[in-house]
C-alpha positions as CSV (number, residue, x, y, z in Angstrom):
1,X,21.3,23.1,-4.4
2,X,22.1,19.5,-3.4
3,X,22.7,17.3,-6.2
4,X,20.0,14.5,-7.1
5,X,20.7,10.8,-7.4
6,X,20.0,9.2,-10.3
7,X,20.5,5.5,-12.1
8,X,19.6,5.9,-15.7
9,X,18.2,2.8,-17.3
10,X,19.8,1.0,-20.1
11,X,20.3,2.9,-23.5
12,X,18.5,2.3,-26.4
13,X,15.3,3.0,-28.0
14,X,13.6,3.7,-24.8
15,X,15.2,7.1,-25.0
16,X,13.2,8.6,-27.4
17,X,10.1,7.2,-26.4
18,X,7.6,9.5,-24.3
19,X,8.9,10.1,-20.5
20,X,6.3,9.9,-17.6
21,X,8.0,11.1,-14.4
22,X,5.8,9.4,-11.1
23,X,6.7,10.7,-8.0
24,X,6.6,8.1,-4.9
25,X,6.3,9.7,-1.4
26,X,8.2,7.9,1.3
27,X,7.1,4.2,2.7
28,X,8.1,0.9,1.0
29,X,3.9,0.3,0.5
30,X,3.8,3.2,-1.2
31,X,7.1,2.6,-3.5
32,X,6.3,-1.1,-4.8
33,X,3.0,-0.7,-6.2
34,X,4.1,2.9,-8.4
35,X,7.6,0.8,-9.0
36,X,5.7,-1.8,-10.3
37,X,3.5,0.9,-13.1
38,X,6.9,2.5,-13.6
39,X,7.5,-1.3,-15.0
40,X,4.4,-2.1,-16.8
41,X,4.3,1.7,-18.9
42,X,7.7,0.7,-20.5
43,X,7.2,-3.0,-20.9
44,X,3.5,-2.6,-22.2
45,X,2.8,1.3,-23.2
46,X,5.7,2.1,-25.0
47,X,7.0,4.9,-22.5
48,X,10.0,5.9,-20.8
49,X,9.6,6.1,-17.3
50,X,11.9,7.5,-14.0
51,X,10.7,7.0,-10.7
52,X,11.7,9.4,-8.1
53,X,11.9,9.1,-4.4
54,X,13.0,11.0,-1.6
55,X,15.8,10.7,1.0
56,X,15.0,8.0,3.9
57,X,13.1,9.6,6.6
58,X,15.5,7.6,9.1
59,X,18.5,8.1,7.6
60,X,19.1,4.0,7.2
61,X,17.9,3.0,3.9
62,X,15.1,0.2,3.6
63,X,16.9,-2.9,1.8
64,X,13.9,-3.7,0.5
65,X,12.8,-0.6,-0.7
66,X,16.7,-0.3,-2.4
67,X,16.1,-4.2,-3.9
68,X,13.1,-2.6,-5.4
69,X,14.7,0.0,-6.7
70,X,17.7,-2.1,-7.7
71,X,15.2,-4.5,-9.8
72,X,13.8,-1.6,-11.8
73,X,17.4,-0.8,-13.8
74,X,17.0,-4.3,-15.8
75,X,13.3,-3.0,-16.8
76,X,15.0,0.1,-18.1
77,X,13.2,2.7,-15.7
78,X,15.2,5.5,-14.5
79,X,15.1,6.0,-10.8
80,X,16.2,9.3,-9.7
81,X,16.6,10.2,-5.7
82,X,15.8,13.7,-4.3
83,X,18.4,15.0,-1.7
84,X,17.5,15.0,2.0
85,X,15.8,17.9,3.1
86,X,16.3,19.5,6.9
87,X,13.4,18.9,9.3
88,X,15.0,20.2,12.2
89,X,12.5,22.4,13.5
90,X,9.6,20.0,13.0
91,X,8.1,19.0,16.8
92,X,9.4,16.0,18.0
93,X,6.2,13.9,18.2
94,X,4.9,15.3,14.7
95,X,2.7,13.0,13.1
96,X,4.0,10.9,10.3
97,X,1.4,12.9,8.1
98,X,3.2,16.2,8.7
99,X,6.7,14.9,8.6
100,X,5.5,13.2,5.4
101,X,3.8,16.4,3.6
102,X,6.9,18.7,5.2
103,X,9.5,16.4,3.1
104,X,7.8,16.6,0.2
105,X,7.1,20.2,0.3
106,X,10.5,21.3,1.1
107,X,12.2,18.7,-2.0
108,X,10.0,20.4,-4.6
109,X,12.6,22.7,-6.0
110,X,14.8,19.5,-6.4
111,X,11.9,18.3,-8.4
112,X,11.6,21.2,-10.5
113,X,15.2,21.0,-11.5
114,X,15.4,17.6,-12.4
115,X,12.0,17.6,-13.9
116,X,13.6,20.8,-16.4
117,X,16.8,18.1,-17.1
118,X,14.2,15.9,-18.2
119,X,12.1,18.3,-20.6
120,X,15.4,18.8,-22.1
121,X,16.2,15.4,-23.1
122,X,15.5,14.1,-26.8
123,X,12.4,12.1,-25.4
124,X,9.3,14.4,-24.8
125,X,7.9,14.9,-21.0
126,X,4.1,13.0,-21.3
127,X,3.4,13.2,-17.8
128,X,3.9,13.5,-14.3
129,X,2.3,11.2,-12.0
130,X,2.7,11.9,-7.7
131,X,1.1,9.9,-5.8
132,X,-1.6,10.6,-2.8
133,X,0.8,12.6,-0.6
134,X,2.9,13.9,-3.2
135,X,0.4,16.7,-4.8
136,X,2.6,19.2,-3.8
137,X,4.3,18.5,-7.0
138,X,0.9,19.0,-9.4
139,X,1.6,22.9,-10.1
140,X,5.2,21.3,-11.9
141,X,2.8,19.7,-14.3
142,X,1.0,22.8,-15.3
143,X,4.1,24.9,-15.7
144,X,5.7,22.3,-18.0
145,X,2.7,21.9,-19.7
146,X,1.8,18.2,-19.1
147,X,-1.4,16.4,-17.6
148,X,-0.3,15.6,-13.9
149,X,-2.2,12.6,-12.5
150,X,-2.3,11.1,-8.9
151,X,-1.4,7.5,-8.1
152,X,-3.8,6.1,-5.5
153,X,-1.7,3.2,-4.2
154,X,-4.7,2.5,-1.9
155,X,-8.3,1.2,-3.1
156,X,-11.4,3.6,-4.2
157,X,-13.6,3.0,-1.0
158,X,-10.3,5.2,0.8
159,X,-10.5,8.0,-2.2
160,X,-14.5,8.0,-1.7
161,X,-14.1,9.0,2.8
162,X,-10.9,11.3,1.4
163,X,-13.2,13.1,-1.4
164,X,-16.3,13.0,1.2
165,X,-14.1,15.0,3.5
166,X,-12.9,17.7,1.5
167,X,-16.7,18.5,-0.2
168,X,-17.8,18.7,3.6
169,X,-15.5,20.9,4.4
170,X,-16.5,23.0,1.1
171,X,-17.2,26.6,2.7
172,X,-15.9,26.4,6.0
173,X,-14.2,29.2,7.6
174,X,-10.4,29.5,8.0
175,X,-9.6,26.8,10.7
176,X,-13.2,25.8,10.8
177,X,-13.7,21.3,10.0
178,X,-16.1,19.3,10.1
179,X,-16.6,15.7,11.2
180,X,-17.7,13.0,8.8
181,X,-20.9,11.7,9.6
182,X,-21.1,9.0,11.6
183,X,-21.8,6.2,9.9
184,X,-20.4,7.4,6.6
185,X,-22.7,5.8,3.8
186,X,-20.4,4.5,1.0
187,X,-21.3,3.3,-2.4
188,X,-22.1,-0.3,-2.6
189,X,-25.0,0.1,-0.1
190,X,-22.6,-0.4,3.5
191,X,-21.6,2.3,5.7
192,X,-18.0,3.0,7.5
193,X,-18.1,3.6,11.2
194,X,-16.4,6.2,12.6
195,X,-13.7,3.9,14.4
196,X,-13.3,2.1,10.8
197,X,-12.6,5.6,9.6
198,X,-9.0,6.3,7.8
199,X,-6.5,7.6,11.2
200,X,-6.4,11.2,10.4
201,X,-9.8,11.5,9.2
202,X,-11.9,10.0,12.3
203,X,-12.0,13.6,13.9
204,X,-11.5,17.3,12.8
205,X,-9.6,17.8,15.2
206,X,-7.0,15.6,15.0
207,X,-3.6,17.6,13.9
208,X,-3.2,16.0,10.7
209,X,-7.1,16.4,9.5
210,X,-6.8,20.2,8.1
211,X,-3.6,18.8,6.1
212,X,-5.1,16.2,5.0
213,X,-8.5,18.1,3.5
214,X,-5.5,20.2,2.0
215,X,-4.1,17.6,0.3
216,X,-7.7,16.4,-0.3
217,X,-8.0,19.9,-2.4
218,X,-5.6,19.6,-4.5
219,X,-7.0,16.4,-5.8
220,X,-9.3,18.5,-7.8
221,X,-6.6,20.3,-9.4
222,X,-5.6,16.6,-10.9
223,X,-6.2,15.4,-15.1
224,X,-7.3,12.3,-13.5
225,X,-6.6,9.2,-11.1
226,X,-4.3,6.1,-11.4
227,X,-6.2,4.0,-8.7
228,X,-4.1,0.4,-7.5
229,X,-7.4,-1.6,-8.2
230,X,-9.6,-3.3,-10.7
231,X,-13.3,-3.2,-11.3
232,X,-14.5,-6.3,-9.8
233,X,-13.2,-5.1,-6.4
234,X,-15.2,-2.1,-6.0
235,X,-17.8,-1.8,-8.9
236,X,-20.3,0.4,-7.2
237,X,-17.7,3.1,-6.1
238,X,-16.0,3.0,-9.9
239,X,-19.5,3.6,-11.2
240,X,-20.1,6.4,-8.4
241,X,-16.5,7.9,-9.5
242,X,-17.2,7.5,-13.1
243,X,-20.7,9.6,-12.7
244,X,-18.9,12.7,-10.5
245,X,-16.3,13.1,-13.7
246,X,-19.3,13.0,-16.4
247,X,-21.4,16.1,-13.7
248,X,-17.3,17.5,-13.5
249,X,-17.6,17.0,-9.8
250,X,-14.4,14.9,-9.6
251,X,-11.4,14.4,-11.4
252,X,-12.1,10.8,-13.4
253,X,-10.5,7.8,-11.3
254,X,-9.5,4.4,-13.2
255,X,-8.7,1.6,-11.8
256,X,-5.8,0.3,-13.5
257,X,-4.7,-2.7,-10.8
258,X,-4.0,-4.8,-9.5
259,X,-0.1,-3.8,-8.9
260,X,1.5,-7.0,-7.3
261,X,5.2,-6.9,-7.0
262,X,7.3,-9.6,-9.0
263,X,8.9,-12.5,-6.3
264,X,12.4,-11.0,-8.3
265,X,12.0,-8.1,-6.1
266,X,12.1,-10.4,-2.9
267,X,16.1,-11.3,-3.0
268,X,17.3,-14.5,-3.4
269,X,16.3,-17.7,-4.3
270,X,17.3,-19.2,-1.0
271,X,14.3,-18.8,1.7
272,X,13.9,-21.0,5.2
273,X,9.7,-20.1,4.9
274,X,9.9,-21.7,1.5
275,X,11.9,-24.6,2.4
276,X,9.4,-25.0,5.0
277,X,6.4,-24.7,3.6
278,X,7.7,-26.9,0.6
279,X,7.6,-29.9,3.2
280,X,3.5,-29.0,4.1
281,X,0.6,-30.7,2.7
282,X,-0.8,-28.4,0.2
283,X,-3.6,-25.9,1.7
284,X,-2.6,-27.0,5.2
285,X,-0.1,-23.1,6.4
286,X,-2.3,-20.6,8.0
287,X,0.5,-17.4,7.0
288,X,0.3,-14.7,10.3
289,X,2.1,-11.9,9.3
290,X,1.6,-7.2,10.0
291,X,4.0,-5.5,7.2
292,X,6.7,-3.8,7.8
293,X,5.5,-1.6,10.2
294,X,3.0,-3.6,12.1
295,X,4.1,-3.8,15.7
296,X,2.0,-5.6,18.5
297,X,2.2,-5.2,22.2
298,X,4.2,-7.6,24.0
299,X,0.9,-9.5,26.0
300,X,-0.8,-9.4,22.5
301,X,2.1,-11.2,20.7
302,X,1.6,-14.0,23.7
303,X,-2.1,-14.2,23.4
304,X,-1.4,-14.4,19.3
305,X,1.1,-16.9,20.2
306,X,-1.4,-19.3,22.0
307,X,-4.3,-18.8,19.9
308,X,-2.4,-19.9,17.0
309,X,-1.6,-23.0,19.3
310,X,-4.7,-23.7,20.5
311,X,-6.2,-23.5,17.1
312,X,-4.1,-26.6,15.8
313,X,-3.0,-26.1,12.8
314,X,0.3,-25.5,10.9
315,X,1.0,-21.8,11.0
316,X,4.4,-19.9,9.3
317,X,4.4,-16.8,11.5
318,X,6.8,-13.7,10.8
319,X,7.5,-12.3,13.9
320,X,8.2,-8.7,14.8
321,X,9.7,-6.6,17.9
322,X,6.6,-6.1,20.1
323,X,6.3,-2.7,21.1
324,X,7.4,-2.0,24.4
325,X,6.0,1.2,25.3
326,X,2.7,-0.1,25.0
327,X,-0.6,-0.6,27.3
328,X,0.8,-4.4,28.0
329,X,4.7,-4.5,27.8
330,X,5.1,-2.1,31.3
331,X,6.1,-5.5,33.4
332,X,8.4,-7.2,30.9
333,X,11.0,-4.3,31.0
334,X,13.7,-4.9,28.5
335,X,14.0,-8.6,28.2
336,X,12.1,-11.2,27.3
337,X,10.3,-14.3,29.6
338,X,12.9,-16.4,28.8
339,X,15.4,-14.1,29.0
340,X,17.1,-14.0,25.8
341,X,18.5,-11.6,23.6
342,X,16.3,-8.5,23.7
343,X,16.9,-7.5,19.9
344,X,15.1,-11.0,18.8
345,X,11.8,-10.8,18.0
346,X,11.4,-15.2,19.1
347,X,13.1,-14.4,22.2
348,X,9.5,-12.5,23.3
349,X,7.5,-14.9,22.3
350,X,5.9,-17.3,25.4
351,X,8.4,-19.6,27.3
352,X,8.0,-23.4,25.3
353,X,5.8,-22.3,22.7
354,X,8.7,-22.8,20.2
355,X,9.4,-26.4,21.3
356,X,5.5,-27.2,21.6
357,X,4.6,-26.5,17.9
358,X,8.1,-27.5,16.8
359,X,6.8,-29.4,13.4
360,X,3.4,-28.1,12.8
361,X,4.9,-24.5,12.8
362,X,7.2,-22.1,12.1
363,X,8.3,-18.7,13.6
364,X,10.7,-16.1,11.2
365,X,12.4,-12.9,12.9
366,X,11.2,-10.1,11.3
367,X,10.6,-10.9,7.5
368,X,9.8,-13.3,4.7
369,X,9.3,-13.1,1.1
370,X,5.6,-12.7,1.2
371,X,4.8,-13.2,-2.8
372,X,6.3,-16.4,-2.9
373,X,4.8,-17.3,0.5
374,X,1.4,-16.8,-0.5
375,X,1.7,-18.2,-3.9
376,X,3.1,-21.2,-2.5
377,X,0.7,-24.4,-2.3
378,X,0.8,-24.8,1.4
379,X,-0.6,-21.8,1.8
380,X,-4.3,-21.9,2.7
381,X,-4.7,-18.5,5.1
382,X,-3.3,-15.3,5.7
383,X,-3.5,-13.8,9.4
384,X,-3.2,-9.9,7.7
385,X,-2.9,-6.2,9.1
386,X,-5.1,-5.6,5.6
387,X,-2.4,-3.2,4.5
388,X,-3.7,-2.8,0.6
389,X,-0.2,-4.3,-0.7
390,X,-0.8,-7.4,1.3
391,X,-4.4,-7.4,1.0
392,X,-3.9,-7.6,-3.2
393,X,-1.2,-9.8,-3.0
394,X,-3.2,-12.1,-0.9
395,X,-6.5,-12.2,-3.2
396,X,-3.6,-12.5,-6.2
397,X,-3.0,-15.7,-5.0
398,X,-6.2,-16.9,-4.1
399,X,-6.1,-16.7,-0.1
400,X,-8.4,-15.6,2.0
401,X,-7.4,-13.9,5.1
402,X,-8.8,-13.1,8.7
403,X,-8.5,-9.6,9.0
404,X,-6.6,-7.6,12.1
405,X,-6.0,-4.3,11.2
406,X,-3.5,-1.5,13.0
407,X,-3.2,1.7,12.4
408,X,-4.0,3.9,9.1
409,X,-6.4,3.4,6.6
410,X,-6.5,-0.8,7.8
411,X,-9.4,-0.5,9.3
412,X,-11.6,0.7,6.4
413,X,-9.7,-1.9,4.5
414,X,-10.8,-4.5,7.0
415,X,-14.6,-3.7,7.1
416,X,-14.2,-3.7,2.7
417,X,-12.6,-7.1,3.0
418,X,-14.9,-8.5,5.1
419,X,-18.5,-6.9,4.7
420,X,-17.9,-5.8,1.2
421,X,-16.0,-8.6,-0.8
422,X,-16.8,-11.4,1.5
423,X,-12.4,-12.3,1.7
424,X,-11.9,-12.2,5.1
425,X,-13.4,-13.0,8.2
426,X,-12.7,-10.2,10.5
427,X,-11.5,-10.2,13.7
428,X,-13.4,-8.0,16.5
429,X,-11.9,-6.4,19.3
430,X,-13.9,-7.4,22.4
431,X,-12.1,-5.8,25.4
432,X,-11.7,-2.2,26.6
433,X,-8.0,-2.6,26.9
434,X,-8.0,-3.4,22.9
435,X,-6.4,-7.2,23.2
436,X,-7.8,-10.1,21.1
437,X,-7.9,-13.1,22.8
438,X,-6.5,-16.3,22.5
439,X,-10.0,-17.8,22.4
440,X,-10.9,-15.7,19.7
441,X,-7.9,-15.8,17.5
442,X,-7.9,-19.6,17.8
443,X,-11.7,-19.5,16.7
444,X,-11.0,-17.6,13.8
445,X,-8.4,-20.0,12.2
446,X,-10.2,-22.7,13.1
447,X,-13.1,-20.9,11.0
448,X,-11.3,-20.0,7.8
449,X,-9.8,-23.3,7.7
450,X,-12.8,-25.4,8.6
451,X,-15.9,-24.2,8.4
452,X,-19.1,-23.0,6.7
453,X,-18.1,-19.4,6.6
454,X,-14.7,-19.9,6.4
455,X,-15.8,-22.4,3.2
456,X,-17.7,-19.0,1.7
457,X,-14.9,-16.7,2.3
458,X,-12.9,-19.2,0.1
459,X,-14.9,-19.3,-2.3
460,X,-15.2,-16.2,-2.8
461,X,-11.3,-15.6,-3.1
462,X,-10.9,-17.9,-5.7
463,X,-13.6,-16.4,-7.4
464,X,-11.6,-12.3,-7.0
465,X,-8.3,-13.8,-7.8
466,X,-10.0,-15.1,-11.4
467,X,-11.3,-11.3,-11.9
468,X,-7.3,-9.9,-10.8
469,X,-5.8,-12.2,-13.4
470,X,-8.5,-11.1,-16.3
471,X,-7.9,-7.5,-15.3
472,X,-4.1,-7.6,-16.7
473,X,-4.5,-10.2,-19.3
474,X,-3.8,-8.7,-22.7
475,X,-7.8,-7.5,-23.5
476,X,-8.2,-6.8,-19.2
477,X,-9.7,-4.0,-18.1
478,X,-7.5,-2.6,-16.2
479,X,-4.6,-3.0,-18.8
480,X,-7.2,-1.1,-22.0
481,X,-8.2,1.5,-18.9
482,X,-4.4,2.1,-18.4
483,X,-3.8,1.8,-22.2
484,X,-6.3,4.5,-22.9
485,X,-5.2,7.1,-20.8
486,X,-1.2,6.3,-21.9
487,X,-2.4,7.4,-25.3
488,X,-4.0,10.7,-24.1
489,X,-0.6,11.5,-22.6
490,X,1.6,10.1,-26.1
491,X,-0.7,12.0,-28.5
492,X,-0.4,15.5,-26.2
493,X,3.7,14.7,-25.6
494,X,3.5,14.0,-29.8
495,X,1.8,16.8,-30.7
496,X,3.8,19.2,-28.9
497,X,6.8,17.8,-30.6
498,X,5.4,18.4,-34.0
499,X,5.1,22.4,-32.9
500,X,8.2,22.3,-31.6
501,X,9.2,21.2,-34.7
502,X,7.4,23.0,-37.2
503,X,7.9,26.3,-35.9
């Protein structure tokens, strides 16, 4: 068996403390929030903690997800890396939810060994913590004898349309699913329509919906739910959550967030979008920027590009490849309009528009520290994908966003942000090809910025960023709700230390 990789944290009395093992499935959004609980059990719940991933799916590790992992060694959590796995003869256009479950699946006797080379350490095994994709690895909690719960990096409204399609499917025949109804009433009183559904879940028979009610299944086999959260987001689905566990419908879910990484685990101090937005009036930037992964098509990159033109005001706009096999990219081949370098993201955007909003904007290839961005006083917007990292970091620091989700559970995230919370105005699709206009982007700025909704949505921001600092202050309720179930797992990893010990 290939060996596993592993950077031990700093000796010292950490050692014999209680170890909790959490288990991060690949993706950078799904690493930073678990690395950041890996960090706050040691600093603030007297545990041990090592955080394991799995190989790169490409083969080229993320630098960002490494600086991450890098960052934790000074918090003294152990990181520990699982080797790669084949995945040869997976179909080439498998969904990322296969490829995903398929790695995980096939590492799990790396798991079990290093998991066994941690029971045999000094400091006794407390937990085990996978999160959402990662239940393979719950039986390894029952056979070592420790609670295993699941880290939801995601927010409870997604856990509600998850657990809603695995009861429905309660009783079906063997390759028999059902649809979700359509709309899907959620708690809270507003309903999710079926294109606002999570992507995997809109349909039964999509290819990744039977694995995903798998997955969905073994949530019942959890001792309980870490949810990336706090109460004020979601009251109404934490009370709905809450009464399943009392009936024993529902493993019990507590929101224990918000996880919001530290700028440390951005790089260096050094940063162009800082030094630019340090020269802004303060609550003047309007921040435009899709994750990691957030691609758009090359005539909806132009017709963002205009709108945030049009709309006249100072923008800081992290620009990504468009993607080129996409409804609108078939005329612009391989190069760009103005025929520069086909790798640079700003050598697709439209021909002048750097040199007309040269002053009142600014375009980055590819990435930016986003904590520090919207932390920053400039900042007044954030133009978001409504991935939930991005979407806690943004109501962390107070700014409201105009919502334009992509692609998995965004949408939902959107309609929450909007409808729900009252954070975001959101921006509608209008078009049969799927493009957002100019017109309406511009509109939408302009909105957020100026005003009477846009002056509500504000409000309303500053009022949820009060409630995420509260929830980890030192009497928060999120911290006590994380503190609580930390002792459940220290008095069961003492106890069986006193047997041990006795006998």
């Amino acid at each position: 068996m290939a060996s596993v990789t592993t950077s031990a944290a700093a000796a010292g009395p950490h050692l014999d403390r209680p170890h909790v093992v959490l288990v991060a499935s690949p993706g950078a959004g799904h690493l930073m929030p678990m690395a950041e609980l890996a960090r706050r059990l040691v600093a603030h719940h007297a545990l041990a903690a090592t955080l394991v991933t799995f190989a790169d799916l490409s083969g080229d590790p993320d630098a960002h997800s490494a600086a991450v992992l890098s960052s934790l060694r000074a918090a003294n959590v152990s990181t520990a890396t699982l080797p790669a796995v084949p995945l040869d003869d997976l179909p080439a256009d498998a969904c990322i939810e296969t490829v995903l479950l398929e790695v995980i699946g096939r590492s799990i006797p790396h798991l079990r060994a290093l998991l066994h080379d941690v029971g045999n350490t000094a400091a006794p095994l407390a937990a085990l913590v996978p999160d959402l994709f990662a239940t393979a690895a719950l039986p390894l909690a029952s056979e070592l004898g420790v609670p295993g719960y699941i880290f939801f990096p995601s927010n409870l409204s997604v856990l509600s349309v998850m657990r809603s399609a695995v009861e429905l499917n309660d009783g079906a025949g063997a390759g028999e699913y059902h649809d979700l109804p359509d709309p899907l009433p959620l708690p809270g009183g507003v309903s999710l329509r079926r294109e606002d559904v999570p992507s995997g879940l809109r349909y039964s028979k999509e290819p990744a919906y039977a694995q995903l009610i798998q997955v969905g299944r073994r949530y019942r086999t959890a001792a309980g739910f870490l949810v990336n959260t706090f109460y004020e987001m979601d009251p109404a689905t934490v009370e709905e959550f809450k009464k399943a566990a009392q009936q024993g419908r529902f493993p019990p879910a507590y929101p224990v967030g918000p996880f919001v990484r530290s700028s440390s685990d951005e790089g260096g101090v050094s940063s162009p979008c800082i030094e630019w937005l340090d020269r802004q009036p303060t609550g003047s930037v309007v921040y435009v920027s899709f994750g990691s992964a957030g691609t758009l098509s090359v005539e909806q990159t132009a017709e963002l590009a205009a709108g945030l033109e049009d709309s006249g005001h100072r923008f800081l706009w992290i620009v990504r490849m468009p993607s080129l096999d996409g409804e609108h990219s078939d005329d612009m081949g391989r190069k760009s309009r103005g025929g520069g370098d086909e790798n640079d993201p700003l050598a697709w955007l439209p021909e002048g528009f750097l040199e007309r909003t040269r002053g009142r904007g600014l375009a980055v290839a590819s990435w930016a520290p986003q904590v520090r961005v919207l932390s920053h006083p400039a900042t007044a917007a954030f133009v978001s994908h409504c991935g939930w990292n991005s979407t806690l970091e943004s109501v962390s620091s107070g700014v409201p966003m105009v919502a334009w989700p992509l692609y998995a559970e965004q949408r939902m995230n959107a309609m929450v942000l909007s409808e729900n919370l009252g954070v975001a105005l959101r921006l509608r699709v209008l078009t049969d090809d799927g493009l957002v206009g100019r017109e309406q982007i511009a509109a939408a700025v302009r909105e957020l910025m100026e005003g009477e909704d846009g002056r509500a949505v504000r409000r309303r921001t500053g009022d949820l960023q009060q409630a995420a600092d509260l929830a980890w202050a030192r009497d928060g309720s999120s911290r006590r709700t994380l503190e609580e179930v930390v002792g459940r797992w220290t008095a069961g990893a003492l106890g069986k230390v006193s047997v041990v010990s006795s006998s």
